[in-house]
C-alpha positions as a Markdown table, in Angstrom:
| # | Residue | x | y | z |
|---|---|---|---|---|
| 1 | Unk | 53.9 | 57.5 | 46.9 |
| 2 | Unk | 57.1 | 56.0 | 46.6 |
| 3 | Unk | 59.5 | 55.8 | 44.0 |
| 4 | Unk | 62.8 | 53.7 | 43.2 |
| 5 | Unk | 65.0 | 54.4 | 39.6 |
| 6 | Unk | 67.5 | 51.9 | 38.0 |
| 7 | Unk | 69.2 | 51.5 | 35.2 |
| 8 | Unk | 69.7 | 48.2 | 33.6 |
| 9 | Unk | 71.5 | 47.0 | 30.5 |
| 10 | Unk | 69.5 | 47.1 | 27.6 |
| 11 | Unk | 70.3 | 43.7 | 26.6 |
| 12 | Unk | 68.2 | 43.0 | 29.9 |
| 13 | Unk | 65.4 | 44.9 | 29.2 |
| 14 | Unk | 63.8 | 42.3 | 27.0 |
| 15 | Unk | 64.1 | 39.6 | 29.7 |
| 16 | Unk | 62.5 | 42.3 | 32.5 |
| 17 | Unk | 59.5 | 43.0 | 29.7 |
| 18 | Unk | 59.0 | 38.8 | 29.3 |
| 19 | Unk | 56.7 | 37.7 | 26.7 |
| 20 | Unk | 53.6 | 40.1 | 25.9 |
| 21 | Unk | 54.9 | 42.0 | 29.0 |
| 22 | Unk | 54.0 | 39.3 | 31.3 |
| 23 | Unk | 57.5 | 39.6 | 33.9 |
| 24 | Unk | 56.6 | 42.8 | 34.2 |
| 25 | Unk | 53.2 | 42.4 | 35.0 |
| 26 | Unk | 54.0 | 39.5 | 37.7 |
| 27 | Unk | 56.4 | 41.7 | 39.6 |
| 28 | Unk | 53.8 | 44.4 | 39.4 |
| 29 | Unk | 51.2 | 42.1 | 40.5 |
| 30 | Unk | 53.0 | 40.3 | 43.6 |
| 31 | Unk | 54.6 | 43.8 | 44.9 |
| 32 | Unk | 51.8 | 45.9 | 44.0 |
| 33 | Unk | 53.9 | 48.4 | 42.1 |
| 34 | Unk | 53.9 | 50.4 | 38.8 |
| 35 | Unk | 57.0 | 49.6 | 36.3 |
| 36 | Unk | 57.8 | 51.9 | 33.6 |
| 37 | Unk | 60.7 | 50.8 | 31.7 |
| 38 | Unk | 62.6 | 53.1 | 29.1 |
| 39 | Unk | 63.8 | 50.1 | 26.8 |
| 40 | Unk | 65.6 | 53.0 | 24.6 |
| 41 | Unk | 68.5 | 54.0 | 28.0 |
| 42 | Unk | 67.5 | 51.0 | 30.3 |
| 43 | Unk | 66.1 | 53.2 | 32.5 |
| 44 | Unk | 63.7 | 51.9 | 35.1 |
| 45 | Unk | 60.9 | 53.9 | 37.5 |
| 46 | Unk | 59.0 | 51.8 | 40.2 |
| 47 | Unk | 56.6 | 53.4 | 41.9 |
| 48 | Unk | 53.7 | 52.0 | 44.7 |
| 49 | Unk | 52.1 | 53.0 | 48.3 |
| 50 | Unk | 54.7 | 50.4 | 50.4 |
| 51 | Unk | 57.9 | 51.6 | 50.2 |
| 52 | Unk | 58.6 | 47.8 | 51.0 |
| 53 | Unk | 56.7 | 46.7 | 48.2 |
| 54 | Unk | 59.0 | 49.2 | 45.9 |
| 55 | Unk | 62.1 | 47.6 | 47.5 |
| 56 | Unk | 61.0 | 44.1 | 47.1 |
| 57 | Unk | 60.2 | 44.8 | 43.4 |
| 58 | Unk | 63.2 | 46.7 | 43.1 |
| 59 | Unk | 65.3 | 44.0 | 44.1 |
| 60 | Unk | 63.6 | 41.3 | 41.4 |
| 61 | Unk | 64.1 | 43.7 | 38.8 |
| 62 | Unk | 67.7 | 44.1 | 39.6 |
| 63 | Unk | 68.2 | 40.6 | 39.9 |
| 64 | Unk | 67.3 | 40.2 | 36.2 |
| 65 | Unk | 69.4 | 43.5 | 35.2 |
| 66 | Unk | 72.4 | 41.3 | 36.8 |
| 67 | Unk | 71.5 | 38.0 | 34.6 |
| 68 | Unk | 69.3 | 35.8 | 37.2 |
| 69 | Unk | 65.9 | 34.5 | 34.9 |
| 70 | Unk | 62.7 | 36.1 | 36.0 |
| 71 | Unk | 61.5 | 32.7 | 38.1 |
| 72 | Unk | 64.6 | 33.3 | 40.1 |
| 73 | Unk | 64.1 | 36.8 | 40.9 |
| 74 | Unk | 60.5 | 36.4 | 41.9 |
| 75 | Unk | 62.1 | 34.2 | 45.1 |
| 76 | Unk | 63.3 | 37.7 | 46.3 |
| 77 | Unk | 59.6 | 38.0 | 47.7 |
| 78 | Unk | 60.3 | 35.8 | 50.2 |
| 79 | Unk | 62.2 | 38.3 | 53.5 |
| 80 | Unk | 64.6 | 35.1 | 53.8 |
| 81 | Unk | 65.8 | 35.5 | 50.5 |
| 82 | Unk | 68.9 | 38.3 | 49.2 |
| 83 | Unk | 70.4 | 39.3 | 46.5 |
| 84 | Unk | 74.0 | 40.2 | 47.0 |
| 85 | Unk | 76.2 | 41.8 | 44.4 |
| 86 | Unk | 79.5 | 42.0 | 44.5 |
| 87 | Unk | 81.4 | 44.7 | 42.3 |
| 88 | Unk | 85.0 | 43.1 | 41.0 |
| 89 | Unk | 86.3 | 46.3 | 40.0 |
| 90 | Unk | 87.5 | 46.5 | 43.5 |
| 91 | Unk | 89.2 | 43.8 | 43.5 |
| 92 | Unk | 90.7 | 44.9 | 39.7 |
| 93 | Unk | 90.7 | 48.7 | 39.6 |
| 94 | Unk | 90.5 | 49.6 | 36.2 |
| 95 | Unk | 92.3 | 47.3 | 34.6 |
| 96 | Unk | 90.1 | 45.1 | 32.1 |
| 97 | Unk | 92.7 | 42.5 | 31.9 |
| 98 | Unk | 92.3 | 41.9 | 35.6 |
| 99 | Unk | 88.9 | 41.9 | 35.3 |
| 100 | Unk | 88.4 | 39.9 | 32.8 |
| 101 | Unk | 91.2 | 37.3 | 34.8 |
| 102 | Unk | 88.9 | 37.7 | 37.6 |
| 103 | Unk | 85.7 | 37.1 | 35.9 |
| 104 | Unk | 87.6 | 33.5 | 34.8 |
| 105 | Unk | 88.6 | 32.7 | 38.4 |
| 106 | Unk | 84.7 | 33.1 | 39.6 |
| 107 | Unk | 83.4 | 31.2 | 36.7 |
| 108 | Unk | 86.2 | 28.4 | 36.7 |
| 109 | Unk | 86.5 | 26.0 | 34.0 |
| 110 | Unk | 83.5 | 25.4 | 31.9 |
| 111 | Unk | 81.7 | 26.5 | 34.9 |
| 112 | Unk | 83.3 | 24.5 | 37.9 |
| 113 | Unk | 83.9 | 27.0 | 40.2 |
| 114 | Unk | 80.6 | 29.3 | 40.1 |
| 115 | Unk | 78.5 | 25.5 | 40.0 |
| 116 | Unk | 80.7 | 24.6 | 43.1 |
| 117 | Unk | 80.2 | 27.3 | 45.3 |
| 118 | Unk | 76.3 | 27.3 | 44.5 |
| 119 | Unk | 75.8 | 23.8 | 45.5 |
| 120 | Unk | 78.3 | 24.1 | 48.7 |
| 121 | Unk | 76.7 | 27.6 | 49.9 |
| 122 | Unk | 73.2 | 26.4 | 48.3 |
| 123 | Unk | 72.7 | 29.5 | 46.5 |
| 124 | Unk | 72.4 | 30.6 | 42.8 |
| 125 | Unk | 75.3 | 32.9 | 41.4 |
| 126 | Unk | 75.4 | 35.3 | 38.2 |
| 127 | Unk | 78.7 | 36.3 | 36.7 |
| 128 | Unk | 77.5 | 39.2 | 34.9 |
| 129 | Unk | 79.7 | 42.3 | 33.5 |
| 130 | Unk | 81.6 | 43.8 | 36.4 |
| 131 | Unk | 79.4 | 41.9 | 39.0 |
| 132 | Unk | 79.0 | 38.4 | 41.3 |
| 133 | Unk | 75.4 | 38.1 | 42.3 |
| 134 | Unk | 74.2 | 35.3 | 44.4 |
| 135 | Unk | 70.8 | 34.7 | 45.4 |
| 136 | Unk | 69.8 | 32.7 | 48.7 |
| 137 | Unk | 69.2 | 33.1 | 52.6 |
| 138 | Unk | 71.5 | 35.2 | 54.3 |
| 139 | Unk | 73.4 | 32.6 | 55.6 |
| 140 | Unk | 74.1 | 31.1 | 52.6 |
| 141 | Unk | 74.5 | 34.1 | 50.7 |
| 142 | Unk | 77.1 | 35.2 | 53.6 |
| 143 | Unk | 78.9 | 31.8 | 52.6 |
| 144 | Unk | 78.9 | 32.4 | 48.9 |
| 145 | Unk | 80.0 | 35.8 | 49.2 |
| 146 | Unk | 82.9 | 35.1 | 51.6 |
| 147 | Unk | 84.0 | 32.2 | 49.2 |
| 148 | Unk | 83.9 | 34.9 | 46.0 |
| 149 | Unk | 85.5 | 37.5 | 48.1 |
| 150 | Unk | 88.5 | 34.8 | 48.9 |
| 151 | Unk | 88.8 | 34.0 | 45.3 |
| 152 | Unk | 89.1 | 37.8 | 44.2 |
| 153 | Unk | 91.6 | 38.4 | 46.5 |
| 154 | Unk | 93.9 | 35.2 | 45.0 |
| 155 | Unk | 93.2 | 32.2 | 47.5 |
| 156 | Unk | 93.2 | 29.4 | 45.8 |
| 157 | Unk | 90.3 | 27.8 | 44.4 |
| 158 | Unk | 90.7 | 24.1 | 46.6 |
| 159 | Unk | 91.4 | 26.3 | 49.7 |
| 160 | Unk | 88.3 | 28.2 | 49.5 |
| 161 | Unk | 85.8 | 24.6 | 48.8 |
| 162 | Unk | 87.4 | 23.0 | 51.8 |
| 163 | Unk | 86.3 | 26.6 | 54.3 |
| 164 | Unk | 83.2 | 26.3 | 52.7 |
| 165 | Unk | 82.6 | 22.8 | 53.3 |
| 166 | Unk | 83.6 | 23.1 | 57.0 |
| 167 | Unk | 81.4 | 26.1 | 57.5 |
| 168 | Unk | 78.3 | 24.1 | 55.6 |
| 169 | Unk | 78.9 | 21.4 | 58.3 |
| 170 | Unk | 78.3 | 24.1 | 60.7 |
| 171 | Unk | 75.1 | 25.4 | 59.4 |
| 172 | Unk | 73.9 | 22.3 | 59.4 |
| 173 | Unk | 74.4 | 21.2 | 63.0 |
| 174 | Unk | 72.6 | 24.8 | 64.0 |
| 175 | Unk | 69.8 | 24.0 | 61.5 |
């Protein structure tokens, strides 16, 4: 038996649980898992036979603790799929005033810059709290990520759209 804890925000919790239970019970039923969820701390116990299975579910459920909806996080069934978070208080340290600056240069205005780098790295992104997530195939998440990690570290927003437009070009000739 295997077994994988996490704790989520409880504002999350409700989205994880679904309606009548029935996220929960998907995610249960496509990894072939127990979930037993604390809503009280946000704790969260996944247990099953595949340690795989665990990981997969594990995944999903994290994906909805970092602000992805529940049809997005079941993609993370498929093996080409990630989810990669990035933590900005690396980038911020623990300032909240850079973090919070931060969290404005990944959104962008009303959105632009999060919506740009999901359709130029066809991914989807979550600013969420202290996190980046992005969801995708690892070549695409790789993209995203790099494009994130540039605007973190102060390149500016028009520099990092052009690199990730030349590097799409790219993928696409391999593809």
């Amino acid at each position: 038996m295997y077994r994988e804890d996490i704790k989520i925000p409880l504002e999350r919790v409700a989205v994880l649980v679904g309606k009548k239970g029935s996220v929960k019970k998907k995610i249960e039923k496509d990894t072939k898992t127990r979930i037993k969820v604390d809503s009280k701390e946000g704790d969260i116990a996944i247990t099953g036979d595949d340690s795989l299975n665990v990981y997969d579910s594990k995944q999903m459920v994290r994906a909805i603790a970092r602000g992805f909806n529940p049809e997005l996080a079941y993609e993370l069934e498929n093996e080409n799929i990630i989810l990669e978070v990035i933590d900005m208080q690396g980038y911020s340290g623990k300032s909240k005033a850079k973090l919070e600056r931060l969290r404005g240069r990944c959104i962008g205005q009303n959105g632009k810059a999060r919506r740009l780098i999901e359709e130029l790295s066809d991914t989807s992104v979550s600013v969420y709290g202290k996190t980046v997530s992005i969801i995708g195939f690892t070549e695409n998440v790789s993209l995203a990520r790099r494009a994130f990690e540039s605007i973190l570290s102060g390149s500016k927003h028009g520099n990092v759209y052009k690199t990730l437009e030349k590097k799409r070009k790219n993928l696409r000739i391999r593809l």
